[in-house]
Structures are given as structure tokens and as C-alpha cells.
N, C-alpha and C positions, 0 to 999 in steps of 0.2 A: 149960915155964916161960912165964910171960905175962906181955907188958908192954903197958902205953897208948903205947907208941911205934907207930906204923903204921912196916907191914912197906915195906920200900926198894922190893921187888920190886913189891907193887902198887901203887905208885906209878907206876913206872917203866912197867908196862902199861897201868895206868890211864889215863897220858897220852896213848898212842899210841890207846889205844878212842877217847876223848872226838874225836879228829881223824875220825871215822868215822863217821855217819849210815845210817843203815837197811846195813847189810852184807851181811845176804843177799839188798836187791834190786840192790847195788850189783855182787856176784861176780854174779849171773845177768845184769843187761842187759851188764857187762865180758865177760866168759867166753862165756855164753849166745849172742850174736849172732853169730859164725862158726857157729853149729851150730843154727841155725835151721832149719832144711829139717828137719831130724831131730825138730826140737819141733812142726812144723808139722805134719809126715807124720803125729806122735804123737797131737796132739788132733784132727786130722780123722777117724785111725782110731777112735779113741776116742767121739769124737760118733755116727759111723756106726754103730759098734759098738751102741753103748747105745740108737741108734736102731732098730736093727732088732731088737732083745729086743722094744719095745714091741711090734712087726708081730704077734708070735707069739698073746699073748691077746687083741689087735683080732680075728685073723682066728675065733682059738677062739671066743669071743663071738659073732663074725656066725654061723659055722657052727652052733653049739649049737642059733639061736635059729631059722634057716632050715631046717637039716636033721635036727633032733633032736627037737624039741616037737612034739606034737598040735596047734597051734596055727600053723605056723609063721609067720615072717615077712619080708621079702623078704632075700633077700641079696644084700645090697650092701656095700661096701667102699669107702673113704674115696681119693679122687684116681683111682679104676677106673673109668672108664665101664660105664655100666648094659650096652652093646651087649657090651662084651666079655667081660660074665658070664655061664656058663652057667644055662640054665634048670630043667635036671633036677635032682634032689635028687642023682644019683650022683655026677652030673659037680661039682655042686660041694662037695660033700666031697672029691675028688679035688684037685678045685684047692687045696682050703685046707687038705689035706695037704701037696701040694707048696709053696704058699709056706710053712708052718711050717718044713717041711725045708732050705728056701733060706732062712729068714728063722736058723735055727739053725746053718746050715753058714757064713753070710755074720757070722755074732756070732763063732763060731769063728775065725774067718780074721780080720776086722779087730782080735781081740781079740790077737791073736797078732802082726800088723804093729804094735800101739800098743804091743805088750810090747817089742816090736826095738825099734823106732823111742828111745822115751824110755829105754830101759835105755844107745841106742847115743848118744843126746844126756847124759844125766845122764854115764854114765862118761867121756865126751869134756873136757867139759864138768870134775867132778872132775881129772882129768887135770890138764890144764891148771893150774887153782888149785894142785894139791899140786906140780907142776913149779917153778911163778913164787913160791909160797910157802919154798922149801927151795934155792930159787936167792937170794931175797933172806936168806934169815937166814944163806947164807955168804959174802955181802959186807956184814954187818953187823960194824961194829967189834969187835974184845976185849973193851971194856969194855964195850960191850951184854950182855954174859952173866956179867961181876962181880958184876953188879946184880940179873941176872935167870937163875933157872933155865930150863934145858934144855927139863927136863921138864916145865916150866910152861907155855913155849911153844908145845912139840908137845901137850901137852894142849886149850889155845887154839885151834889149826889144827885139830885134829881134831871138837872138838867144834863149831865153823863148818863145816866141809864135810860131816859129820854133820848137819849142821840142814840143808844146802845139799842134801843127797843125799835125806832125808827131803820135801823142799819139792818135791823134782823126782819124788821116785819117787809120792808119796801125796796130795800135795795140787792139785798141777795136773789129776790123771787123773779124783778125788774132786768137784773144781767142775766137769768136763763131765760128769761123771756124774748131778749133779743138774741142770745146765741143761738138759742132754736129756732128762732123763725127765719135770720140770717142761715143758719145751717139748712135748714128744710128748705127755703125758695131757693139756695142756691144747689141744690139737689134735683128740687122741680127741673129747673130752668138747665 
């Protein structure tokens, strides 16, 4: 049945939203800052990470052009001094075997500390919210829940730390992902 009467309950939540401005960056800097070290560790791994995928087709690239082609051309490689590049065709395929392998075992390994790191900062981090959020709704009066469902509520709470867990898991890792590969091909290049 439907009426043009507005429902009591969203009222009564409605008024508590409007007292709150941006919310999820309000639970991240509140929550977020004890567990800093753990977001930190996260995007530093993270940048490293994405940095050194670029290394893998720089080194392919020089190697291709130096020790593959009839034609070849010097091999050189970006921040390596000339002196401490080999001059034979063997030796530097060799090398630029071993950095692909270092540059792919070192993508592995930081890919793996940003996956700790920000899994051990977001669920901390969650924690916390869903602790201080289900400690205040039962020191909230009787008549708070006359007015307002339960299951309205816990829907509310969930679906914020859901955006809150989303923001941490996917979107923070997502923007060093593109800084650093913007930053590194424009380095290459």
C-alpha cells in the first residue's frame, strides 16, 4: 500500500546523513591514521612493484636491438654507466637475462608485501569501524529503533564499510598503478 506520507524512518536517518560530509574520507583519515605504517609499506610496495614490470621490456627492447638484429645498436640501458656494460654480444644477453629474472622475482615479492601490507591496513582499519559502529548503536536509546529498523541500520553500516573496503582494497593500489607506469614510460621515453 502507498502513501505520499514520507516514511518516519527515513527521516530519522536522513537527519543523522545530512550531519556528515564526505564519510568515507572522514572513516579513513579517523580509522586510517593508527595504521599508517601498514598503508605506507602498502603503496611504497606497490609503486616498486609496478616499477620494476616497466625494467622487464626496457631491458628486452635494448637487448633485441643490440644483440638480435643484423644491424645492431649500442647497448645501453637507462641510469647504468656505459663502463659497467658488458661489450660482448654473450655477455650482454646474459645480463639482460639476469635483470629480467631480478626484475620479475622483485615484481613477485613487492607484489606480495603490497598484498599483506594493505589487506593488514584495510581489515585493521574495517575492524575498528565495525567495533565503534555496533558499540554506539547499543548505547543508543529505545526509542532510536521505534522509529528506525534494525535491519535498516546494519544495511547502512555495511554498505559504508563495503565502499570503505572497496576504496582501500581497489582504488588506492589502482592510482599507483597508473602513476608509476605514467611515471616510468615517461622516463623510458
Amino acid at each position: 500500500m502507498s502513501s505520499d506520507k514520507p516514511d518516519p524512518n527515513e527521516r530519522e536517518l536522513g537527519a543523522h546523513q545530512e550531519l556528515v560530509t564526505s564519510p568515507l574520507f572522514r572513516l579513513f583519515r579517523e580509522y586510517g591514521r593508527p595504521e599508517a605504517k601498514w598503508l605506507t609499506l602498502g603503496l611504497l610496495a606497490s609503486l616498486g612493484a609496478h616499477g620494476a614490470t616497466l625494467v622487464t621490456p626496457l631491458v628486452l627492447g635494448t637487448t633485441i636491438d643490440a644483440v638480435f638484429t643484423s644491424d645492431p645498436s649500442p647497448y645501453r640501458l637507462p641510469l647504468v654507466p656505459v663502463a659497467w656494460l658488458p661489450t660482448k654480444q654473450t655477455a650482454q644477453f646474459w645480463l639482460s637475462a639476469a635483470l629480467v629474472a631480478a626484475s620479475l622475482v622483485t615484481t613477485a615479492s613487492l607484489t606480495w608485501v603490497r598484498g599483506v601490507a594493505m589487506n593488514v591496513f584495510a581489515y585493521k582499519v574495517l575492524y575498528e569501524i565495525r567495533t565503534d559502529a555496533y558499540e554506539r548503536l547499543q548505547r543508543l536509546d529505545m526509542s532510536f529503533f521505534d522509529n528506525t529498523q534494525t535491519g535498516e541500520i546494519m544495511s547502512v553500516l555495511d554498505n559504508d564499510a563495503s565502499n570503505l573496503e572497496r576504496f582501500l582494497d581497489n582504488a588506492l593500489s589502482q592510482s599507483v598503478r597508473i602513476f608509476a607506469i605514467v611515471v616510468g614510460i615517461s622516463a623510458a621515453l
